[in-house]
C-alpha positions as CSV (number, residue, x, y, z in Angstrom):
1,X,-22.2,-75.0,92.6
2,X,-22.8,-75.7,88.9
3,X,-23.2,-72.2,86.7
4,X,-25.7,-72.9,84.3
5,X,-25.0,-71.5,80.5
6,X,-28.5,-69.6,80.4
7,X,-27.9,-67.8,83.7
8,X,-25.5,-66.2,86.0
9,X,-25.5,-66.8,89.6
10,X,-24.5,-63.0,90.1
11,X,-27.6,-62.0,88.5
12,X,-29.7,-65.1,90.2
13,X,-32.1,-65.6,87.6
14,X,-32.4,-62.0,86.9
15,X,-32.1,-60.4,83.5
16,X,-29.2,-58.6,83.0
17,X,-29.3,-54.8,83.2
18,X,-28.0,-54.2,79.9
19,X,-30.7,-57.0,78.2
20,X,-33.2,-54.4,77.2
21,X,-31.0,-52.7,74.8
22,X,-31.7,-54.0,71.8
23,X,-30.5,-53.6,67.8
24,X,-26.7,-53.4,66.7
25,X,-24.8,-50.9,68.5
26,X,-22.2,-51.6,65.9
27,X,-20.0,-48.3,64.4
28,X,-21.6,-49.6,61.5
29,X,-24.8,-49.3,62.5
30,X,-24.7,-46.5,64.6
31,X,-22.6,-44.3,61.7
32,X,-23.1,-46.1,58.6
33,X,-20.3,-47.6,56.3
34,X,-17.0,-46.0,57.3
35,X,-14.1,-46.6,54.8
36,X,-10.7,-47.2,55.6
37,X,-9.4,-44.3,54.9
38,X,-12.1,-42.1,57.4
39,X,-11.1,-44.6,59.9
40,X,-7.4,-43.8,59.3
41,X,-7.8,-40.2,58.7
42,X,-9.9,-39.8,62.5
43,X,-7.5,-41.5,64.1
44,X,-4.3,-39.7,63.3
45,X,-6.7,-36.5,64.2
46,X,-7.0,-37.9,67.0
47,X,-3.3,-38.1,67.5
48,X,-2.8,-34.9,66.7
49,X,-5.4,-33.6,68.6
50,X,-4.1,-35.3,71.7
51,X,-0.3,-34.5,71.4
52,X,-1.2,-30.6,71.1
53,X,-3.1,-30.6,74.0
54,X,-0.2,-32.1,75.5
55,X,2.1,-29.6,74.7
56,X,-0.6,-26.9,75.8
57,X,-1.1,-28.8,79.1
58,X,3.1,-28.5,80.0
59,X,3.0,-25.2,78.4
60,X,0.4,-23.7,80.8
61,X,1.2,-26.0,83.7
62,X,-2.3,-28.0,83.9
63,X,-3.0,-31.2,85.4
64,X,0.1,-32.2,86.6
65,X,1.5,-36.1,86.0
66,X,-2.3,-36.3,84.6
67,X,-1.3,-34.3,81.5
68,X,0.9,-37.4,80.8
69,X,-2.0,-39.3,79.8
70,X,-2.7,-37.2,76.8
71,X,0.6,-38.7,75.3
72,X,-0.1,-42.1,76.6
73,X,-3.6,-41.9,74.9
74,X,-2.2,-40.9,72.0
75,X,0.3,-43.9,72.0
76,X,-2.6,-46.1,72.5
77,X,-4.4,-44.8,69.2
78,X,-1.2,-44.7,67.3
79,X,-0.2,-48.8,68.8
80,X,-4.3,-49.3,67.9
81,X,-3.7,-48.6,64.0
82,X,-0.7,-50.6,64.1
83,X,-2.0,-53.7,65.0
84,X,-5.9,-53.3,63.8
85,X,-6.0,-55.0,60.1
86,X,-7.3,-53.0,57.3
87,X,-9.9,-55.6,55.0
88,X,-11.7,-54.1,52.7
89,X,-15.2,-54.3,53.2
């Protein structure tokens, strides 16, 4: 079976679900020009934000292992600004 590059035999022929959405869903676009600094700035909020509820989730006992996850998030948004390069725009 040869997969054609215009369609996908999954789809067979069909438009895609997701093909009527049209425009740039971009941050950009959606939020206009963020600088570096805002993007910095909501991240490490988000940090914080995620390691308190972590401690308030162990403190009160909620959610079990799941609590865990707030950390882990937070890991992941703290690993995303380390690797993510900052180029002026």
């Amino acid at each position: 079976m040869r997969i054609s590059s215009d369609r996908s035999p999954t789809w067979r022929g069909r438009a895609h679900p997701a093909a009527h959405i049209s425009g740039d869903l971009s941050v950009r676009a959606t939020f206009g020009p963020v600088s570096i600094a805002l993007g910095r700035r909501i991240r490490w909020t988000a940090v914080v934000l995620l390691v308190a509820a972590w401690f308030v989730a162990l403190a009160v006992d909620v959610g079990g292992n799941g609590a865990h996850l707030l950390l882990a998030a937070a890991v992941a948004v703290l690993f995303y600004d380390l690797v993510t390069v900052d180029t002026p725009a």
